[in-house]
N, C-alpha and C positions, 0 to 999 in steps of 0.2 A: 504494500500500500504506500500512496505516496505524501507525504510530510502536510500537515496544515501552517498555510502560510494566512500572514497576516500583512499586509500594506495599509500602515496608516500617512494619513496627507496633513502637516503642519502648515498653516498658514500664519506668520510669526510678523506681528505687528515691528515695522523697523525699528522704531527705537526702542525694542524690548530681546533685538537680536543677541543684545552681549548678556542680557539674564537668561534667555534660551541657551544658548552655546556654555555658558558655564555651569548652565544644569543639565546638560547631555552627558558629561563624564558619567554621574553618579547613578541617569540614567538606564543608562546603556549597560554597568556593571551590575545593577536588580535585574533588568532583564535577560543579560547572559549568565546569571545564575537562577534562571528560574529552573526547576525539574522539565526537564523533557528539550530544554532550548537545542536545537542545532547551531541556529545561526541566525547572524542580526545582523543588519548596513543600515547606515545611514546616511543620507546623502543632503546635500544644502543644494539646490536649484540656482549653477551660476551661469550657465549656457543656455543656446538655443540655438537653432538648423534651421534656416531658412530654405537653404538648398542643400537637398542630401548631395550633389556632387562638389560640396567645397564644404570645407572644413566647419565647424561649429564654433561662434562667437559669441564671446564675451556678455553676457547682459549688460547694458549700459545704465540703468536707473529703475529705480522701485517704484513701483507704479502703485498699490495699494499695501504688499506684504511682502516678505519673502518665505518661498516655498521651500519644506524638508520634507523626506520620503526616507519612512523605516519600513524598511523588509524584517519581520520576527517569524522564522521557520521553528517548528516542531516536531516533535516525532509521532504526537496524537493529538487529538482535536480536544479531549478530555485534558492531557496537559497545561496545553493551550487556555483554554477556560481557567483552571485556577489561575495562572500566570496574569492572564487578562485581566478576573476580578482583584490581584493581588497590587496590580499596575496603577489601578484605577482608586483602589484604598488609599495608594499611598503618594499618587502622583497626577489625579486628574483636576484638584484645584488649583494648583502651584504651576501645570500648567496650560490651563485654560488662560488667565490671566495674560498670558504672553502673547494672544493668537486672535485675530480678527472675528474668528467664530467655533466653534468645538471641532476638532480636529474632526476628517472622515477616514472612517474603517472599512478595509475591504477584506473579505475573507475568502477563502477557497483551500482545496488541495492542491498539492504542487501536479501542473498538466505535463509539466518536463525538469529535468535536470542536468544542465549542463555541466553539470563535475565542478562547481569554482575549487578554482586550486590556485596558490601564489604560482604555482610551478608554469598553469597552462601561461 
């Protein structure tokens, strides 16, 4: 069976980017210790591709927010759930506050997997 993945969408009010960013350490280490975690990214939205045949550039200004994307893999969906409610106990006031409006969650099981490996 394949892993339950989780994509949540931070929309992170600008001038609350450097309270965001310096609450990522602490969160990123609950969530890679949760039971069952595989694997966790997270990414800051600094690019965009206007033309797939030329290379991808730089965002030049913040228009209302700036956007982060956490991938949280599991190995069951039951895992998953405690982690979720445990995330959310300890971490959805502190940051709610940060973000334009309540983050969105996107669920599913993994439909493939490309091996990430530092190696490939």
């Amino acid at each position: 069976m394949n892993n339950f993945v989780e994509v949540k969408i931070f929309e992170v009010i600008p001038e609350k980017i450097p309270a965001f960013e310096a609450l990522l350490p602490e969160v990123i280490a609950f969530q890679q210790n949760c039971q069952g975690c595989q694997r966790l990214l997270v990414m800051k939205r600094e690019y965009t591709i206007n033309n797939p045949e030329k290379e991808p550039r730089k965002l030049q200004k913040i228009i209302k927010s700036v956007k982060y994307f956490a991938i949280w893999e599991f190995d069951t969906r039951e895992n998953y759930a405690a982690a979720c409610h445990a995330f959310f106990e300890k971490y959805e006031r502190q940051i709610a506050r940060l973000l334009i409006h309540p983050f969105d969650i996107h669920l599913g099981y993994a439909a493939a997997d490309a091996g990430w490996s530092a190696e490939a």
